[in-house]
C-alpha positions as CSV (number, residue, x, y, z in Angstrom):
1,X,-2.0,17.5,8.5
2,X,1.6,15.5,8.3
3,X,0.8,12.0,10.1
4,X,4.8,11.9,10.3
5,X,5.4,8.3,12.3
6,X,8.0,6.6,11.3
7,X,6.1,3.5,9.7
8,X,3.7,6.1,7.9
9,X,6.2,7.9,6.6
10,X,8.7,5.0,5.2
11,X,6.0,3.0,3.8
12,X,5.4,6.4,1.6
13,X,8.4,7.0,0.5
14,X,9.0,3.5,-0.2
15,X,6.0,3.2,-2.6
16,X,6.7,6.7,-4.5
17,X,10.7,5.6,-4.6
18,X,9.9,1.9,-6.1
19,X,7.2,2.4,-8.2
20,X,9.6,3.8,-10.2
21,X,11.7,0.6,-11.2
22,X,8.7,-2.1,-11.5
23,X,5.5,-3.5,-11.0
24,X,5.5,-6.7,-9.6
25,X,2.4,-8.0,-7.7
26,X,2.2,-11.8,-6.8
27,X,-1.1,-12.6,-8.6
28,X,-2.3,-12.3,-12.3
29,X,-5.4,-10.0,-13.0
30,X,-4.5,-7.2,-15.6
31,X,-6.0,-4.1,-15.0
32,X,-7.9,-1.9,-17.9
33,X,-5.9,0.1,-20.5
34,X,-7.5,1.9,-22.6
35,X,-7.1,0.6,-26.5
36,X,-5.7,4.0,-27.2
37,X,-2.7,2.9,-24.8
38,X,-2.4,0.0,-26.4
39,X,-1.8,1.2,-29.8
40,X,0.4,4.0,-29.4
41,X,2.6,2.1,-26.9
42,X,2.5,-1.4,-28.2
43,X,1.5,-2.0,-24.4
44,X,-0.4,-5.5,-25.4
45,X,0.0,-9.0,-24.1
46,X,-0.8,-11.1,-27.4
47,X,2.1,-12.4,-28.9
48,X,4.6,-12.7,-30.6
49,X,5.0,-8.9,-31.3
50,X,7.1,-8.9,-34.2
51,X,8.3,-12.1,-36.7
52,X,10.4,-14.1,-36.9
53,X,11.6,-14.6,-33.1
54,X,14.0,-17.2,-32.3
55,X,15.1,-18.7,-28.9
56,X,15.4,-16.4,-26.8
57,X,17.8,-18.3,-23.9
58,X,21.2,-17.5,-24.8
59,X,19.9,-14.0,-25.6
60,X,19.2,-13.5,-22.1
61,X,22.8,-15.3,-21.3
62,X,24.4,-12.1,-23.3
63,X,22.3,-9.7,-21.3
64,X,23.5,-10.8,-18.1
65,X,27.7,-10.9,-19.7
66,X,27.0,-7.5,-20.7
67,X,25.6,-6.2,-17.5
68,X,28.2,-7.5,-14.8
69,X,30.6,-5.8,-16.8
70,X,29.6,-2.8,-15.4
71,X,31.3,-1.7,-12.3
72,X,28.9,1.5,-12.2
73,X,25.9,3.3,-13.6
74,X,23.2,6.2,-13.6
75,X,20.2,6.7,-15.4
76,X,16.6,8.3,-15.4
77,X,13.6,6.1,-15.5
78,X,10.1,6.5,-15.6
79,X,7.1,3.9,-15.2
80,X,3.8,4.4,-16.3
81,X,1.8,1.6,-13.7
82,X,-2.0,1.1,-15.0
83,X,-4.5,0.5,-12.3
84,X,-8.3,0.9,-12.2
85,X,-8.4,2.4,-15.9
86,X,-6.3,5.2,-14.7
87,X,-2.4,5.6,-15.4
88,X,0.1,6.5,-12.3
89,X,3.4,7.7,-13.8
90,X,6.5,8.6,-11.6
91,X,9.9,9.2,-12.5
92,X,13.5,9.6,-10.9
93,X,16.7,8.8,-11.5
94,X,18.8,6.0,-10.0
95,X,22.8,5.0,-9.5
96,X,24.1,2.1,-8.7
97,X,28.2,0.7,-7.9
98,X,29.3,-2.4,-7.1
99,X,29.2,-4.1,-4.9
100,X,26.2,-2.9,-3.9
101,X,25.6,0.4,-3.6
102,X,22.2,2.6,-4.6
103,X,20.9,5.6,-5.1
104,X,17.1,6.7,-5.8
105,X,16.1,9.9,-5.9
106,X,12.3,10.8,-6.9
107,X,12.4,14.0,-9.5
108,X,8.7,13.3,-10.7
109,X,5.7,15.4,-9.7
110,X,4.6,12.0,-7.3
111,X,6.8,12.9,-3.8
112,X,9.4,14.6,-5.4
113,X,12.9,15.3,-3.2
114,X,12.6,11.6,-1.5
115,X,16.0,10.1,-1.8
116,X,17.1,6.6,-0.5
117,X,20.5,5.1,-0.5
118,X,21.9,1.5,0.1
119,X,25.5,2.2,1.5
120,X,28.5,0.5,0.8
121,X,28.3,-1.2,4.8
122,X,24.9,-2.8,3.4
123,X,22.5,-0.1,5.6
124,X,19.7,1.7,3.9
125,X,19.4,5.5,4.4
126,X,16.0,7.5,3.4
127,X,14.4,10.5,3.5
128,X,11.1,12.3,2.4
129,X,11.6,15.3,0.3
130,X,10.2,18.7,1.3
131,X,9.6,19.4,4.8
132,X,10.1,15.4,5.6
133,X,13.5,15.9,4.5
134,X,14.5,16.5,7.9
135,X,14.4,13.2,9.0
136,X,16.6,10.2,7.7
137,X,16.4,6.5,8.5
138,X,18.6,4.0,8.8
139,X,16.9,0.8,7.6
140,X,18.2,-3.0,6.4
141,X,18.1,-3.2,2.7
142,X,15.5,-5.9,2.8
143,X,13.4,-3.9,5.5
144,X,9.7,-4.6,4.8
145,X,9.5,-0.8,5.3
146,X,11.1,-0.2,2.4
147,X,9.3,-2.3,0.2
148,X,6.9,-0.7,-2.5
149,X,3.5,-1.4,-1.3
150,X,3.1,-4.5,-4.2
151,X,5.9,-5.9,-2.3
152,X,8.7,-5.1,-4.7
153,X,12.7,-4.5,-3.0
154,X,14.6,-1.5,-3.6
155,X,18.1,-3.9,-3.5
156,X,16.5,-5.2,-6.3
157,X,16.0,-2.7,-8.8
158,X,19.3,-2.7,-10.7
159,X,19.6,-4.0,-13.7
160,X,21.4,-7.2,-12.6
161,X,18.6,-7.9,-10.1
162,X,16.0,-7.4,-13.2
163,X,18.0,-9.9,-15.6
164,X,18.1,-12.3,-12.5
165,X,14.2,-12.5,-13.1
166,X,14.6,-13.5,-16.1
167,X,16.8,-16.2,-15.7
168,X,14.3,-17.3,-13.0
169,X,11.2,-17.4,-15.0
170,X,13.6,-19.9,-17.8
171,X,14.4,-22.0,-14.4
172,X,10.6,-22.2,-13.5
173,X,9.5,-23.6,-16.7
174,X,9.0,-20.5,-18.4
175,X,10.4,-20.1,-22.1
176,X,11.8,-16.9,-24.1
177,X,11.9,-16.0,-27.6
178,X,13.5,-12.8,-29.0
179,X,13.4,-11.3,-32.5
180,X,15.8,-12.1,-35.3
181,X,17.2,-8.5,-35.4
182,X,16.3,-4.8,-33.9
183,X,12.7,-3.7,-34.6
184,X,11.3,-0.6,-34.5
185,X,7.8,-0.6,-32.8
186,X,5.3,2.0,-31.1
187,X,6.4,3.2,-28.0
188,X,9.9,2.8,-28.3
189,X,12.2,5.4,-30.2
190,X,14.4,3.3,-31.9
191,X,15.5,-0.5,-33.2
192,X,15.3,-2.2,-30.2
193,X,15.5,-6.7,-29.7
194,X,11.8,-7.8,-28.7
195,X,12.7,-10.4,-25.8
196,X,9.0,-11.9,-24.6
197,X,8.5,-14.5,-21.6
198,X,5.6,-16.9,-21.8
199,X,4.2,-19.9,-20.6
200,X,5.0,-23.2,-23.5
201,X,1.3,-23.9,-22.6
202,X,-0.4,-20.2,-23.3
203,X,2.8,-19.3,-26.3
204,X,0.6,-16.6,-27.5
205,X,0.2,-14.6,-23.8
206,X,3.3,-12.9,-23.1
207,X,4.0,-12.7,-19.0
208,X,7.1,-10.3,-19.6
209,X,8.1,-8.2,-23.0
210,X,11.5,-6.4,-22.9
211,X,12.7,-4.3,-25.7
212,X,16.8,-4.7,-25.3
213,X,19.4,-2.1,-26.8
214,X,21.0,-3.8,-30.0
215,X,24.6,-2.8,-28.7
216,X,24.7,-2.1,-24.7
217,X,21.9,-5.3,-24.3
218,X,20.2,-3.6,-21.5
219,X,16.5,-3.0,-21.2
220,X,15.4,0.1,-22.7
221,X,12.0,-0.8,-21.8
222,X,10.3,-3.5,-19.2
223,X,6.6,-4.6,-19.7
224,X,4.9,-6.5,-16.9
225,X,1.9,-8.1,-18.0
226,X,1.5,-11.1,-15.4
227,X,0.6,-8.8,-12.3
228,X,-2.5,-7.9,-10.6
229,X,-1.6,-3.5,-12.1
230,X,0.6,-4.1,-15.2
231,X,3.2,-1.6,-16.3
232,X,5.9,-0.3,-18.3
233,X,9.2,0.8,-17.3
234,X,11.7,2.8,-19.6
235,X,15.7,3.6,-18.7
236,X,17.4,6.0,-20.4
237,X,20.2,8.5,-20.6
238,X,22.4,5.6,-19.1
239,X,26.0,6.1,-18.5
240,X,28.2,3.4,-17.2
241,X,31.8,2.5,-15.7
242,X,31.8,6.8,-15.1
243,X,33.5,6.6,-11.7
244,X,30.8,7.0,-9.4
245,X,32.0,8.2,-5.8
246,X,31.1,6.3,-2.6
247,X,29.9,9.6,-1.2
248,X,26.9,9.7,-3.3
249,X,25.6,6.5,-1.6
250,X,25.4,8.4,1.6
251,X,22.9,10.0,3.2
């Protein structure tokens, strides 16, 4: 039976729609993966990955350059979150345009049709997919009923947003070190930057690991070891400064 209140029903679609861009829970307590996982995904937080790594601060500097030079952007993601031994995998695809305008749509098996939008007047629109289609919200961005259910923002799933975090962890006393040059590692299809976060006083735990395209400099692949279910996150098929139209922001 469809339980189709209108808190039930946003506080589902927000955790299929955000599960999707990352995993952030406030407290550390990694979950099980299986030591298959961890080989053939390089999904481990012992550090440093690769050598040599360098400083990784300005690195991170470049990433945000490169990123606010994009006026717009789609791509598809997909995020495998590992909880209780088991392994949740969703997968949309999202578009963003400046200011700051979003759209989400869930294509994955887990609630598929659910679309949410952030407009260019600042409202959030959302919608269930199948027969919970039929109804759309009108929501504030930072509505708590649009929040994943570890807490995480939908405003804050663009890549800007992401490279924000990093800058954050560096301003909290967190450090950064990246490798010398592209490496090619399991779970990634090709050369990719290793950029991990860490804690000076545990350098051999990684909190973050990013794998960064050698010529765009955006994440081709998140890893969130520092929350209670850690995950991966992978973009791809990105295409930027396209023209996006304001009409695909509304809903």
């Amino acid at each position: 039976m469809l339980n189709f209140s209108r808190k039930s029903f946003v506080y589902a679609l927000s955790v299929s729609i955000l599960s999707g861009f990352s995993c952030a829970s406030p407290s550390f307590a990694a979950a099980p993966v299986s030591e298959s996982a961890r080989q053939s995904m390089s999904f481990n937080p012992q550090g440093p990955l690769v050598e040599p790594m360098k400083d990784g601060a300005a690195f991170i500097d470049i990433m945000v350059e490169k990123i606010e030079r994009m006026n717009d952007y789609s791509l598809l993601f997909e995020t495998k979150s590992f909880k209780k031994g088991s392994t949740l995998v969703d997968a949309g695809k999202l578009y963003f345009k400046k200011p700051k305008m979003m759209r989400v749509e869930e294509t994955g098996e887990y609630n598929k049709g659910s679309v949410a939008v952030i407009q260019r007047d600042g409202k959030a629109r959302a919608r269930g997919g199948g027969i919970t289609g039929l109804v759309v919200l009108t929501l504030k961005p930072d509505d708590k009923m649009l929040d994943a259910a570890n807490g995480d923002k939908m405003e804050d799933s663009d890549f800007a947003s992401l490279a924000r975090i990093l800058k954050e962890r560096l301003r909290s006393g967190h450090s950064a070190r990246v490798s010398e040059k592209p490496m090619t590692v399991a779970g990634v299809a090709e050369p990719a930057y290793v950029l991990e976060i860490f804690k000076p006083s545990e350098p051999k735990v990684c909190m973050k690991r990013v794998w960064v395209h050698p010529n765009s400099y955006l994440p081709v692949r998140w890893d969130d070891y520092d929350y209670k279910d850690p995950c991966l996150s992978t973009w791809k098929d990105v295409r930027s400064n396209v023209g996006l139209s304001d009409d695909l922001f509304k809903l």
